[in-house]
LOLUMZA-822752 format. One record per atom (N, C-alpha, C, O): y, z, x; residue in three letters. Coordinates in steps of 0.1 Angstrom, whole numbers, plus 5000, padded with zeros to 4 digits. Layout:
% LOLUMZA-822752
YZXALA;...
//
This chain:
% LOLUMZA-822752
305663563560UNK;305863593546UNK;305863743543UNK;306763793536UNK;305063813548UNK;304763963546UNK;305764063554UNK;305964183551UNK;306463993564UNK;307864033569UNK;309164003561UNK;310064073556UNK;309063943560UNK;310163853548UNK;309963983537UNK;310864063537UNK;309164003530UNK;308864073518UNK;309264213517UNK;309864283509UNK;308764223530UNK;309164423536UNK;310764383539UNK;311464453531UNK;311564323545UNK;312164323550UNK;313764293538UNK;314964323540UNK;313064213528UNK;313764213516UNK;313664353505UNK;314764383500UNK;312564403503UNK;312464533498UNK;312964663510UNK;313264763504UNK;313064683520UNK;314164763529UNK;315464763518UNK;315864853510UNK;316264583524UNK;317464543521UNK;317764623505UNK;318564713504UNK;316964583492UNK;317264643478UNK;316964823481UNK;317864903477UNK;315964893485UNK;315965023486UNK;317065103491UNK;317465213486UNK;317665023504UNK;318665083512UNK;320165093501UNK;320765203499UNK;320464943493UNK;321264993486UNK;320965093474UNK;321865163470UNK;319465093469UNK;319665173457UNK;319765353465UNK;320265453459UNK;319365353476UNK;319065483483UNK;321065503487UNK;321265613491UNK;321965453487UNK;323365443490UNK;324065493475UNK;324965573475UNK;323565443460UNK;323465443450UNK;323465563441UNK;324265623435UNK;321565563442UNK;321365673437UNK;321265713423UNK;320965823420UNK;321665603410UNK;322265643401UNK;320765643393UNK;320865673381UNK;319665613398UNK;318565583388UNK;317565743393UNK;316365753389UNK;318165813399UNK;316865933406UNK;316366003396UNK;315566093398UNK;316865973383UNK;316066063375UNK;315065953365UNK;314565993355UNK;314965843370UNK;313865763358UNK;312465773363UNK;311565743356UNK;312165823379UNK;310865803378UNK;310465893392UNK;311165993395UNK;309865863397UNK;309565973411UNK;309765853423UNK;309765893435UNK;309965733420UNK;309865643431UNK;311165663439UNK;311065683451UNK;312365663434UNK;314165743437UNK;313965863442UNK;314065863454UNK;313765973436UNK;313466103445UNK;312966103461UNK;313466153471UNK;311665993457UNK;311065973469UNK;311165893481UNK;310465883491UNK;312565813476UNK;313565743486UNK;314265823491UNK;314565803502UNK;314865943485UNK;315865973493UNK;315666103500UNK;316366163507UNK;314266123495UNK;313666193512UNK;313766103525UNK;313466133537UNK;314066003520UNK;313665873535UNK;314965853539UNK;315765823529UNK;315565853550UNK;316865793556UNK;316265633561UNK;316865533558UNK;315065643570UNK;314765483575UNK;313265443572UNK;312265503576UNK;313265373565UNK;312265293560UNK;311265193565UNK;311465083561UNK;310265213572UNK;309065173579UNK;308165093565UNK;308465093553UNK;306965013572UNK;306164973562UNK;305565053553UNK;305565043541UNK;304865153562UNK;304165253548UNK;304965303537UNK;304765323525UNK;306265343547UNK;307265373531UNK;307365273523UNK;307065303511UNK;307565203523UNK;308065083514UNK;306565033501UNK;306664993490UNK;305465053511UNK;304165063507UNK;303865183492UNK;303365163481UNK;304265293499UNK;303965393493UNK;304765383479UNK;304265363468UNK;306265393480UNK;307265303470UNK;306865253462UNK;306965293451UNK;306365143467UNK;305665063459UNK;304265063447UNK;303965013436UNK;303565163456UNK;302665213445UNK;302665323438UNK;301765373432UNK;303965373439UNK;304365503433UNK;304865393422UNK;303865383414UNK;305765323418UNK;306665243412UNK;305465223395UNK;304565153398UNK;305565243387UNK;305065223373UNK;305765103366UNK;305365083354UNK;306565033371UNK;306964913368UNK;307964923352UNK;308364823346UNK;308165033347UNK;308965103339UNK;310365003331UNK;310564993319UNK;311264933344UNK;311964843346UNK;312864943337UNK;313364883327UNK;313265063338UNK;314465103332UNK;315765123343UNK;316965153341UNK;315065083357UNK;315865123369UNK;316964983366UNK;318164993364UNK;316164843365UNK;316764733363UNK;317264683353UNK;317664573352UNK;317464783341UNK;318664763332UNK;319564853333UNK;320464843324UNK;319664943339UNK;320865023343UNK;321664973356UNK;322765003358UNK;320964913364UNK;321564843374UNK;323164793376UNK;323364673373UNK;324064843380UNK;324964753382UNK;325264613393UNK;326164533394UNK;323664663403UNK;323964553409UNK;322764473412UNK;322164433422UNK;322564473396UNK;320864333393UNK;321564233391UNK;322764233389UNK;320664123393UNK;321463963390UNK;321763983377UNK;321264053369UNK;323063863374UNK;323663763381UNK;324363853398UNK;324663803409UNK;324563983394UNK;324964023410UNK;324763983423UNK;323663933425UNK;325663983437UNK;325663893443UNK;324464003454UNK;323763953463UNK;324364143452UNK;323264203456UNK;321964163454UNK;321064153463UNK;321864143439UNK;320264083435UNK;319264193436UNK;318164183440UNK;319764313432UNK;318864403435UNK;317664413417UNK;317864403405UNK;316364423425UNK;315664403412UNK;314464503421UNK;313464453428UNK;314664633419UNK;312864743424UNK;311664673418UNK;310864613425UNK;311564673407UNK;310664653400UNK;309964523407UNK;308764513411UNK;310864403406UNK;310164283411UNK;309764353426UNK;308764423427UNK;310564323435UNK;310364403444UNK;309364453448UNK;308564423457UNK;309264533439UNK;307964643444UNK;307064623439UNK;306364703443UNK;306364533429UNK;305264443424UNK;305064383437UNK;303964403443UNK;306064293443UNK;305464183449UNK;305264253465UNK;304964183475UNK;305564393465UNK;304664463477UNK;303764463474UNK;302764413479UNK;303564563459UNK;302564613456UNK;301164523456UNK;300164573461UNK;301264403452UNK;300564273453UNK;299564273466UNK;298264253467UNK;300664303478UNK;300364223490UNK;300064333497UNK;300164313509UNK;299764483494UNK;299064583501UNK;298064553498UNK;297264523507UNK;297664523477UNK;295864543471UNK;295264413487UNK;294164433492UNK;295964323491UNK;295464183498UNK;295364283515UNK;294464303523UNK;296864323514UNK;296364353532UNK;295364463532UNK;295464483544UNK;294564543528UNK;294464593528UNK;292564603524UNK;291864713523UNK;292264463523UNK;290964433517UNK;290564393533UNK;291264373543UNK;289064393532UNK;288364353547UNK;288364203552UNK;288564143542UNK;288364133562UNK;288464053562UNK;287163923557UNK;285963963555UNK;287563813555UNK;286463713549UNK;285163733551UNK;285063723563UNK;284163753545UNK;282663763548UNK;281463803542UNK;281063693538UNK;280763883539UNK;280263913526UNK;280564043521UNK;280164073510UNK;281464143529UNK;282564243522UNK;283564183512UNK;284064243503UNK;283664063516UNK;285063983509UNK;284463833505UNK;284863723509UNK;283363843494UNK;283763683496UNK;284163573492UNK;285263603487UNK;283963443492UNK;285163363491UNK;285163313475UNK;285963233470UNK;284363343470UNK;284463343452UNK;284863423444UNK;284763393432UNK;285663583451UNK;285763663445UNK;287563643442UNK;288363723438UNK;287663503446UNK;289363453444UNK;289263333439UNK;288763233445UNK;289963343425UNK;289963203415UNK;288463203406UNK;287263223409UNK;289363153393UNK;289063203380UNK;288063093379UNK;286963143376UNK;288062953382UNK;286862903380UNK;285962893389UNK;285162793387UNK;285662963398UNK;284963023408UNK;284263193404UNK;283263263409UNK;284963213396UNK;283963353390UNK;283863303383UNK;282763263386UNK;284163213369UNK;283163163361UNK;281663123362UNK;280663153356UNK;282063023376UNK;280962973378UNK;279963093387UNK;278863063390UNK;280563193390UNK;279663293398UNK;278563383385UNK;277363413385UNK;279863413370UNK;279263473360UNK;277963363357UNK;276863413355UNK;278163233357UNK;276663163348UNK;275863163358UNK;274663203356UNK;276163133369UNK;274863173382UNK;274063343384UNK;272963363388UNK;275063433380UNK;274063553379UNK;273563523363UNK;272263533361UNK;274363483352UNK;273263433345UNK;272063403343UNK;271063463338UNK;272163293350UNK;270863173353UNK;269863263360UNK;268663253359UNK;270663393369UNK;269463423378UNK;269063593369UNK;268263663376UNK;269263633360UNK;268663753351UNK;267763653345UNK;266563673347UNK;268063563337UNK;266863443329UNK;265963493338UNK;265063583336UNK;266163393350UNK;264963403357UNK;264063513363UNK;262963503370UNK;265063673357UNK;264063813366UNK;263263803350UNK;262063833348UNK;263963783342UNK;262963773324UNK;261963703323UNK;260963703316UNK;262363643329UNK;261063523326UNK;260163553339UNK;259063493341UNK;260563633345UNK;259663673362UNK;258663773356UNK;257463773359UNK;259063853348UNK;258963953342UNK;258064013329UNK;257064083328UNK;259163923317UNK;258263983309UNK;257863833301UNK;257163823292UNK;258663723309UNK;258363603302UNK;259763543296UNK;260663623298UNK;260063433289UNK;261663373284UNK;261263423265UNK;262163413256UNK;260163463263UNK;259763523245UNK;260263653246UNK;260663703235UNK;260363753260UNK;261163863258UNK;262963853252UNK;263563943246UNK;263363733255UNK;264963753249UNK;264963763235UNK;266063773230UNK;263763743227UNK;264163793212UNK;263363873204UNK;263163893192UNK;263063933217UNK;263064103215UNK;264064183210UNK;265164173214UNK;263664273203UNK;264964383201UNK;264964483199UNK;263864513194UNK;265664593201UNK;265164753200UNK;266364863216UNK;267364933215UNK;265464813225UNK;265764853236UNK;265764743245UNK;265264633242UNK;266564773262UNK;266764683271UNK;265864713280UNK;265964643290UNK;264864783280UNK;263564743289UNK;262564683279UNK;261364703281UNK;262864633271UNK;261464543264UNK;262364403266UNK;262064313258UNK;263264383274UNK;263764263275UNK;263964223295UNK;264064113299UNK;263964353304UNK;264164353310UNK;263864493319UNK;264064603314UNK;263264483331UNK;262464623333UNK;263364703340UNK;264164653348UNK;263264813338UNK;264264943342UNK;264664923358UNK;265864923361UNK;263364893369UNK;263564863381UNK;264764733382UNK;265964753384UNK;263964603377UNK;265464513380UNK;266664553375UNK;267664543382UNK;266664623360UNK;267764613356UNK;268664703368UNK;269664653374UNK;268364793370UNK;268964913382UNK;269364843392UNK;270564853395UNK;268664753398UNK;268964673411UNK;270064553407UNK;270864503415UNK;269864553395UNK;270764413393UNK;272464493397UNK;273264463406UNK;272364623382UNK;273464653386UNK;274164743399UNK;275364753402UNK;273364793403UNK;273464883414UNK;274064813427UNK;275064863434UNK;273564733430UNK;274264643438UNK;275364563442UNK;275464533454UNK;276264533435UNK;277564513435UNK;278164583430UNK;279264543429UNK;277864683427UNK;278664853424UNK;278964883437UNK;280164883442UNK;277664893446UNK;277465003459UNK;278664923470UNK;279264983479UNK;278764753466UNK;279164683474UNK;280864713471UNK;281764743479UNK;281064703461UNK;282764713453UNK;283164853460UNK;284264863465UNK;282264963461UNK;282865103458UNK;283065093475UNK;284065123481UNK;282165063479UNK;282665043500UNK;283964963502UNK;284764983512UNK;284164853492UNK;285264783500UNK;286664853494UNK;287764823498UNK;286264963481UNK;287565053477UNK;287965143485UNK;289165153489UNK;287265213489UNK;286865353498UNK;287765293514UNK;288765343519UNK;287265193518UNK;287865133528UNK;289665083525UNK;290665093532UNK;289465053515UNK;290764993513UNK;291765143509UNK;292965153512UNK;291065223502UNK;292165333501UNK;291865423514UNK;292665513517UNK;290965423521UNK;291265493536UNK;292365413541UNK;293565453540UNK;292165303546UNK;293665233554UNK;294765303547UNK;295565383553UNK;294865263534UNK;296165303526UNK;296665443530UNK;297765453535UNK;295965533529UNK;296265673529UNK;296665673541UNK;297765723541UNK;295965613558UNK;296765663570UNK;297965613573UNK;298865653581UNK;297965513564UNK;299365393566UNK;300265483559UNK;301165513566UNK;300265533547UNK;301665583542UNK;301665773544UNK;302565853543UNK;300065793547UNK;300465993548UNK;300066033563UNK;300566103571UNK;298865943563UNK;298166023580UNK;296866023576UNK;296265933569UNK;296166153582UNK;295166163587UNK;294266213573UNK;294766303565UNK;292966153571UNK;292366183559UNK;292066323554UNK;291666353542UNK;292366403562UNK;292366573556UNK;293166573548UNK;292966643539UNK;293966523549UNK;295466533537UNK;294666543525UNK;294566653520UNK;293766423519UNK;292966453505UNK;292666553502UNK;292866583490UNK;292166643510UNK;291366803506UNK;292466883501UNK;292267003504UNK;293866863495UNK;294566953487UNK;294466923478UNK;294666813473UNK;294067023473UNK;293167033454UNK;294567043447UNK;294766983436UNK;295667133453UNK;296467133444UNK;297266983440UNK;297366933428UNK;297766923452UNK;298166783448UNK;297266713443UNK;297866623438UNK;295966703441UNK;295366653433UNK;294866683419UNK;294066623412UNK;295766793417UNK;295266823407UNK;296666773397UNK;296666733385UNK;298066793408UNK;299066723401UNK;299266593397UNK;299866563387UNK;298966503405UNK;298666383406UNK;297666353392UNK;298166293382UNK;296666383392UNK;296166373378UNK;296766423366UNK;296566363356UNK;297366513367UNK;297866513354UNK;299166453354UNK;299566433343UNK;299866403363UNK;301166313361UNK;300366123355UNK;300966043349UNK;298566103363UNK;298366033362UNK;297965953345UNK;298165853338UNK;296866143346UNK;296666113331UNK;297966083321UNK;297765983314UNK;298666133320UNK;299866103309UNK;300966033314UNK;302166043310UNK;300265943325UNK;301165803326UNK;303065863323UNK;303965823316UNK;303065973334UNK;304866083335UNK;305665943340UNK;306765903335UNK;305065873348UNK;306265793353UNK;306765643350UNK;307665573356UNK;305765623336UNK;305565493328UNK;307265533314UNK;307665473305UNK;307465653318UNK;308265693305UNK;309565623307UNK;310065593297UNK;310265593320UNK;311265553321UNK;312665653324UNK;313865613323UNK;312265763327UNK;313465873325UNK;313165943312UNK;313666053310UNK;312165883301UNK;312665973287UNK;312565833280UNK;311765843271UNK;312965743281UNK;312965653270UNK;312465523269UNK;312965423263UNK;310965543280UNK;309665493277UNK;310065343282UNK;311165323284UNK;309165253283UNK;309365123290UNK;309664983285UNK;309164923276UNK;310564933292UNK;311164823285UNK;310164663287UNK;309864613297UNK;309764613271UNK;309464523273UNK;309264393285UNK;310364353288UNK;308164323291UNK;308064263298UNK;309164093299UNK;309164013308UNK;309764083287UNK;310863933285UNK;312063983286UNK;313063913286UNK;312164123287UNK;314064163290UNK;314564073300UNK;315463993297UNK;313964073311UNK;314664043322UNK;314763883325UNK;315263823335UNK;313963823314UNK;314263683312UNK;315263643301UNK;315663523298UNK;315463773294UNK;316863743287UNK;318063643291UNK;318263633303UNK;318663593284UNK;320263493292UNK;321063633297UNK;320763753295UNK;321863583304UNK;323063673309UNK;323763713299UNK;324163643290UNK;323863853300UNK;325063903291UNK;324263973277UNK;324664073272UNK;322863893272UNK;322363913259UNK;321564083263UNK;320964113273UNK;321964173253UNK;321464273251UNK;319864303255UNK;319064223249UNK;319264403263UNK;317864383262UNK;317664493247UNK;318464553241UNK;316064453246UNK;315864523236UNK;315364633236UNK;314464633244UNK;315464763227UNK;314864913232UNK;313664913237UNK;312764833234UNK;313665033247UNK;312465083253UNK;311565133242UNK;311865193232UNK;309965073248UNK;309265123234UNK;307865163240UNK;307465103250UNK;307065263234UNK;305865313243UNK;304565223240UNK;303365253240UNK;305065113238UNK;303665053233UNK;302965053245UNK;301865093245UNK;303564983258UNK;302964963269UNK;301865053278UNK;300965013284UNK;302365233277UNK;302065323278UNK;301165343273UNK;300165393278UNK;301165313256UNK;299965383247UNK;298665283252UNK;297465333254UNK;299065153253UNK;298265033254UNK;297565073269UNK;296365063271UNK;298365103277UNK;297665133292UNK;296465233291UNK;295265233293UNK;297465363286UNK;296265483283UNK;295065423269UNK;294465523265UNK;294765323262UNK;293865293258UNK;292665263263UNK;291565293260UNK;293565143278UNK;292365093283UNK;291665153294UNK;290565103297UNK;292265243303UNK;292165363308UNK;291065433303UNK;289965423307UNK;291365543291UNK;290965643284UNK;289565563279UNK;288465613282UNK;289665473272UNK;288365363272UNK;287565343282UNK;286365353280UNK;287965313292UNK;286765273303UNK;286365403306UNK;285165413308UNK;287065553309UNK;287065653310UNK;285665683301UNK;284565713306UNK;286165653286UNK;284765703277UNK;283365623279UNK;282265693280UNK;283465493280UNK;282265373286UNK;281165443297UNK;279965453297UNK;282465493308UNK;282065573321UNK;280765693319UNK;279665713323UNK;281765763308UNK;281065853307UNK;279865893295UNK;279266003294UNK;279565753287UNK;278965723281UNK;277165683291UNK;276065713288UNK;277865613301UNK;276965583314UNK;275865663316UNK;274665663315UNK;276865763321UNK;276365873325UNK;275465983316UNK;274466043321UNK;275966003305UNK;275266043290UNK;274065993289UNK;273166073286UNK;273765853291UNK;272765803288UNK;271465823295UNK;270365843292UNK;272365813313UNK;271265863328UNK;270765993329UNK;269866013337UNK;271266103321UNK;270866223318UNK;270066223309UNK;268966273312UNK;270366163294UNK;269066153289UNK;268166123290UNK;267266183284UNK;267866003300UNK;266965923302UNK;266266043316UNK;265266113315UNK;266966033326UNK;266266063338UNK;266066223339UNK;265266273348UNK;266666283331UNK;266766433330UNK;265666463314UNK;264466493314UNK;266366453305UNK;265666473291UNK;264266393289UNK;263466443281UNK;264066253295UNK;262866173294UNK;263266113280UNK;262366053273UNK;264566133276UNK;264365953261UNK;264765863265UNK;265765883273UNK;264565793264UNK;265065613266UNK;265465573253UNK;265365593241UNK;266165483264UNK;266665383251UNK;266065303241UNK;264865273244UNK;266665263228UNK;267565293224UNK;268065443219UNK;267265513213UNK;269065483220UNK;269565603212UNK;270065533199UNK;270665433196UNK;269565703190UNK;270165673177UNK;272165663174UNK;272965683183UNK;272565623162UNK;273665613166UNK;274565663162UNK;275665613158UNK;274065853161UNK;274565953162UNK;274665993176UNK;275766063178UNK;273965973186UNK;273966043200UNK;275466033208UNK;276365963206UNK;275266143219UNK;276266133225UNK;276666003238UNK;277666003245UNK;275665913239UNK;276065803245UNK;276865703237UNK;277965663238UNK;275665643225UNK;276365553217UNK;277765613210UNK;278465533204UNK;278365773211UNK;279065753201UNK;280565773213UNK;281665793208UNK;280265773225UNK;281365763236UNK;281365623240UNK;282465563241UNK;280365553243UNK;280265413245UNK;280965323230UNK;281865243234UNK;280965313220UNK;281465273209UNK;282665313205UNK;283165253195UNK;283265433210UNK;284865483209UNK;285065403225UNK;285965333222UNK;284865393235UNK;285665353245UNK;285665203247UNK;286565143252UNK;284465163242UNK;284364983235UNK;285464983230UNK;286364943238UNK;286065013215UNK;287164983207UNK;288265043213UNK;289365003208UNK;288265103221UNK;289665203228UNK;289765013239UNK;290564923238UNK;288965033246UNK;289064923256UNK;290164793253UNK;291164743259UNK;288964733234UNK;288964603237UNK;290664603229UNK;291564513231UNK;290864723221UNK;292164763214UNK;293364703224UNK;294164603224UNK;293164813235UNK;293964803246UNK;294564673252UNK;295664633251UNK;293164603258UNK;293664483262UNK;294164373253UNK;295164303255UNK;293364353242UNK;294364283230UNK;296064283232UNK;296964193233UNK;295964433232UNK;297464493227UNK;298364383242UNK;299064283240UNK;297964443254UNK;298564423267UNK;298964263264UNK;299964223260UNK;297864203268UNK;297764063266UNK;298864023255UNK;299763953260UNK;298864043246UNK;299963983231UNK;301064073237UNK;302064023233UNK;301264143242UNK;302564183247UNK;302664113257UNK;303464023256UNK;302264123266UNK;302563963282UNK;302863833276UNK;303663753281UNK;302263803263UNK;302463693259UNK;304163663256UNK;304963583262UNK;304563763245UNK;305563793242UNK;306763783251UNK;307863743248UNK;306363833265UNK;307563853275UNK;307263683280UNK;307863663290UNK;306563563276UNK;306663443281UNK;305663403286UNK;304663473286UNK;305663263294UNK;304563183298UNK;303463303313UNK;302363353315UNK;305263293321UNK;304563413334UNK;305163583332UNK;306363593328UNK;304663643333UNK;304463773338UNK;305763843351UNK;305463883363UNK;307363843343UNK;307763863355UNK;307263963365UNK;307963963375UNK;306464023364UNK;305664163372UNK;305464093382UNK;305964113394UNK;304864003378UNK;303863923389UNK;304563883406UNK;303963853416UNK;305963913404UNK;306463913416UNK;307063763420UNK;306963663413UNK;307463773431UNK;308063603436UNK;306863563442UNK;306163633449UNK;306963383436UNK;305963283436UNK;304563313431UNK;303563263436UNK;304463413420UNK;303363423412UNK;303063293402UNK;304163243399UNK;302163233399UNK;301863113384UNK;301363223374UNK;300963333374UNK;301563133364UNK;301263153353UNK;299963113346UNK;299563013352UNK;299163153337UNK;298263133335UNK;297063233331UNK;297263333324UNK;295963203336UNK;294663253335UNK;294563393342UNK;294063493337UNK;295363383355UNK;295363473366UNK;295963563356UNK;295063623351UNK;297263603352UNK;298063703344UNK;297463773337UNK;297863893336UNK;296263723329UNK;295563803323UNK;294063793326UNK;293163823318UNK;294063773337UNK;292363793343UNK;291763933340UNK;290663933334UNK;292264053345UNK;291664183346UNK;291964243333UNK;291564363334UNK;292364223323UNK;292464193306UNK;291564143299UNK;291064193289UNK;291264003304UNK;290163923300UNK;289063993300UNK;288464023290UNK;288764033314UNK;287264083321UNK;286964233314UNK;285864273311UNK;288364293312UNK;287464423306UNK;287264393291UNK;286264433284UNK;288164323286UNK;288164293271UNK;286564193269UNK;285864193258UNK;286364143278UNK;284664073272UNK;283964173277UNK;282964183270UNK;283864273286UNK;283064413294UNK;282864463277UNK;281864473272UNK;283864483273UNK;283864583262UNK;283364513250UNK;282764583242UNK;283564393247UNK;283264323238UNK;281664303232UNK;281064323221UNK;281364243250UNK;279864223244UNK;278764343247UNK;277564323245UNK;279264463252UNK;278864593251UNK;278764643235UNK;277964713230UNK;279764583231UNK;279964673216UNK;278464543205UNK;277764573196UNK;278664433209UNK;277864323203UNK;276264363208UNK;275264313202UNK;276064453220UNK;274664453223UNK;274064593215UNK;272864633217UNK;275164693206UNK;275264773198UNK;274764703183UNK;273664733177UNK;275464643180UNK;275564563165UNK;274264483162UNK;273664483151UNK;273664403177UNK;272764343172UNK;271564373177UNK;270764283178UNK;271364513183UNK;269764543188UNK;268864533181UNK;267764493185UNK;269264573167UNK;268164483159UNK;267264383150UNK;266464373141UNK;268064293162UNK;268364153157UNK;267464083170UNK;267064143180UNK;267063923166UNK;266863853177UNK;267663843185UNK;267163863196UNK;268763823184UNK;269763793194UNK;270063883202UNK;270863863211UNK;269464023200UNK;269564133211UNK;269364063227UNK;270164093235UNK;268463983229UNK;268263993242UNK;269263883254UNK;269463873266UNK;269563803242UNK;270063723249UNK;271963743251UNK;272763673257UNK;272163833243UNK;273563963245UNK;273664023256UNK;274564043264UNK;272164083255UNK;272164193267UNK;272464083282UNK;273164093292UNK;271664013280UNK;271863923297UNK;273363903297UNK;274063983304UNK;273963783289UNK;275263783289UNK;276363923293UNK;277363913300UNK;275964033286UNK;276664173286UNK;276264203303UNK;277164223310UNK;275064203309UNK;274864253325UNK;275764133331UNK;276664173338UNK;275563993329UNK;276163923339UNK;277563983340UNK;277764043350UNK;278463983330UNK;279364023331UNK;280064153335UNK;281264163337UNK;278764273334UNK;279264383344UNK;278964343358UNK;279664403366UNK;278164273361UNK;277664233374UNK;278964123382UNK;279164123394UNK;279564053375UNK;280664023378UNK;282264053379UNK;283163993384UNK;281964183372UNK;283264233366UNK;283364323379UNK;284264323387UNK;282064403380UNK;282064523392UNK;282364413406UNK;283264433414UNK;281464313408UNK;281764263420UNK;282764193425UNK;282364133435UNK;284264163421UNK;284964113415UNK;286264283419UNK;287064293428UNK;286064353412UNK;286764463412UNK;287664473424UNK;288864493422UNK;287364473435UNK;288564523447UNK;289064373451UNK;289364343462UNK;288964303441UNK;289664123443UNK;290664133431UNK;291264023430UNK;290964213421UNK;291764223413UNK;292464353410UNK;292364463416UNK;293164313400UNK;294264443400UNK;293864593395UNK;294664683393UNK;292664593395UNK;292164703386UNK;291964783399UNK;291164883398UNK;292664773415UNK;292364843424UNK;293964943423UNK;294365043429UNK;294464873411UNK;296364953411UNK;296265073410UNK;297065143416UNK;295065163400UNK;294465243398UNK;294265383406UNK;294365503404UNK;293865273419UNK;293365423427UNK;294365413438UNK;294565523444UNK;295065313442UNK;295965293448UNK;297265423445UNK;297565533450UNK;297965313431UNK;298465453422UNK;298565633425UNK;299465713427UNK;296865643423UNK;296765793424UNK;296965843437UNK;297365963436UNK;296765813446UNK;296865803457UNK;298465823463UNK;298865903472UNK;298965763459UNK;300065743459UNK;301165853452UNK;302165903457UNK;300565873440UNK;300666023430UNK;300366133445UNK;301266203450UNK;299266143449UNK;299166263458UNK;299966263468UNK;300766363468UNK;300166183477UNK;300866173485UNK;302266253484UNK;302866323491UNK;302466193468UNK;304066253465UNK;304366393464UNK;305366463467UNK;302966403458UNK;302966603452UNK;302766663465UNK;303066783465UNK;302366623475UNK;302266693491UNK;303766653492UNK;304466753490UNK;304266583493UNK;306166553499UNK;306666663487UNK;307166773491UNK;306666633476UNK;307866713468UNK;307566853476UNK;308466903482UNK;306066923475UNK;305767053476UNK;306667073491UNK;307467163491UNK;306366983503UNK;306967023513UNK;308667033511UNK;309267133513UNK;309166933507UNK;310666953506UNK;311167073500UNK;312267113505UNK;310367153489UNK;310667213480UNK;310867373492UNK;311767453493UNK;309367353500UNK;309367493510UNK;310467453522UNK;311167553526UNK;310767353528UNK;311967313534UNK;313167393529UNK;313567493536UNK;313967363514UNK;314767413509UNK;314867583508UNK;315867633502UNK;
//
């Protein structure tokens, strides 16, 4: 199947690389036709360079009904797909077998449930959950740390791994990273989402391409862009809210709770509503484009899956912002458990869903800014 896939995205690049007519909508074209022959990493790299923009596929003269069938975008999703997979460790407790299918992390979220109850009630007793104020009078600083620390440490090994393979497969040898300058371009093409714009006139709705034959698509519009950089720029602020807090606490000596003027709560509660904004928005727009997600590539379903990593940050952000509203309430404590399970699941979970497009993506961004730079001294 994974020959078949490469070997069908060759077939559509080779003609659009014969073409040519789309090299100014995004950097994915440029960076074909540095390529005369096309290997897996290329096609790889392609692929995660590709922002899914879909302005290549309404300029197309030879998208279906054409007898070419040329479609990048599907195309290069349904690589993109099957790198985040080849590319993960094999089955075991790097990988395990719950961390695929939606009612299987449900039932993983109520089992770490069940098992914080039980560090509370180990702890400070089951009368600590309607406590309120702060999250060590409901739960002690040591477990809480262990709880979450742990499937962080475990997620961030199987990314690190997964973007080493990546990097030798499409550039080489890991020194390549230590160019500050490409990484510095790469971030800023990443930060302002340059290649989500479409050429200039920003990205076309997710139901175009299920339009009938013949029927007009409808204008390109930046919602998708703004909606991405929300939830981005959101987890960005959450992040760094984190960290806000570990300084005060471990450096300054205040604990929680902070007032809710401080600079944790007031970056954690802008990146909460930036977050939960975002995925709303995404979501009611996937909706819009139909039942499935043409992104999702050939033989994707519809459903739950489509908006899994939507879902996950949108309740991340949710009951983060609810363990704000009601600390001083009874119901503080029994928020806060719910709010850990769900980072505890969300982090462990993380390099099993699409939230790995991210670093893949940037990666991918560098890679390019080392090629343009070389071509540029070639010339």
């Amino acid at each position: 199947m994974l020959d078949e896939l490469f070997t069908e995205a060759e077939r559509q690049l080779n003609i659009c690389n014969s073409c040519r007519y789309c090299e100014g909508y995004c950097a994915v074209f440029p960076a074909l036709e540095r390529r005369t022959l096309l290997d897996s990493g290329d096609v790889t790299q392609l692929a995660n360079l590709c922002h899914d923009c879909r302005a290549c596929f309404h300029a197309c003269m030879y998208a279906p009904p054409h007898e070419f069938a040329v479609d990048p975008p599907r195309i290069l999703a349904a690589v993109r797909l099957a790198s985040y997979d080849r590319f993960l460790p094999p089955v075991g407790w790097l990988r395990p077998g719950w961390s695929r299918g939606w009612p299987a992390r449900v039932a993983a979220a109520v089992l770490v449930g069940v098992a914080l109850l039980a560090v509370v009630a180990a702890a400070e007793g089951l009368g600590a959950l309607w406590r309120h104020g702060g999250p060590y009078q409901v739960i002690p600083y040591p477990a809480l740390l262990v709880v979450v620390l742990l499937p962080t440490v475990c997620s961030v090994a199987v990314l690190l791994r997964g973007f080493a393979l990546y990097w030798r497969e499409v550039h080489g040898p890991l020194r390549g990273l230590a160019d500050r300058r490409a990484l510095g371009t790469a971030l800023a093409a990443a930060v302002r989402l340059r290649n989500m714009r479409g050429g200039g006139e920003e990205c076309y709705p997710p139901a175009d391409d299920l339009s009938p034959a013949g029927q007009l698509p409808a204008s390109p519009s930046p919602a998708r862009r703004r909606l991405h950089g929300a939830v981005a720029g959101g987890f960005a602020l959450c992040f760094a809210a984190t960290v806000a807090a570990a300084f005060e606490q471990d450096i300054l000596g205040l604990r929680p709770p902070y007032p809710l003027l401080s600079v944790p709560v007031i970056l954690g509660t802008a990146g909460g509503l930036s977050m939960l904004a975002g995925c709303a928005g995404l979501i009611a727009l996937r909706r819009r484009g139909g039942p499935a997600s043409p992104r999702a590539g050939p033989g994707a379903r519809p459903g739950v899956a489509d908006y899994g990593l939507l879902l996950g940050l949108g309740l991340l952000a949710l009951t983060g912002l609810l363990t704000l509203l009601l600390r001083a309430t009874p119901a503080f404590g029994l928020v806060l458990v719910i709010h850990l399970a769900t980072i505890v699941v969300c982090f462990a979970i993380a390099p099993y869903t699409r939230f790995v497009h991210a670093g893949y993506r940037y990666l991918a961004l560098v890679a390019d800014a080392i090629e343009q730079r070389r071509a540029r001294s070639v010339v």
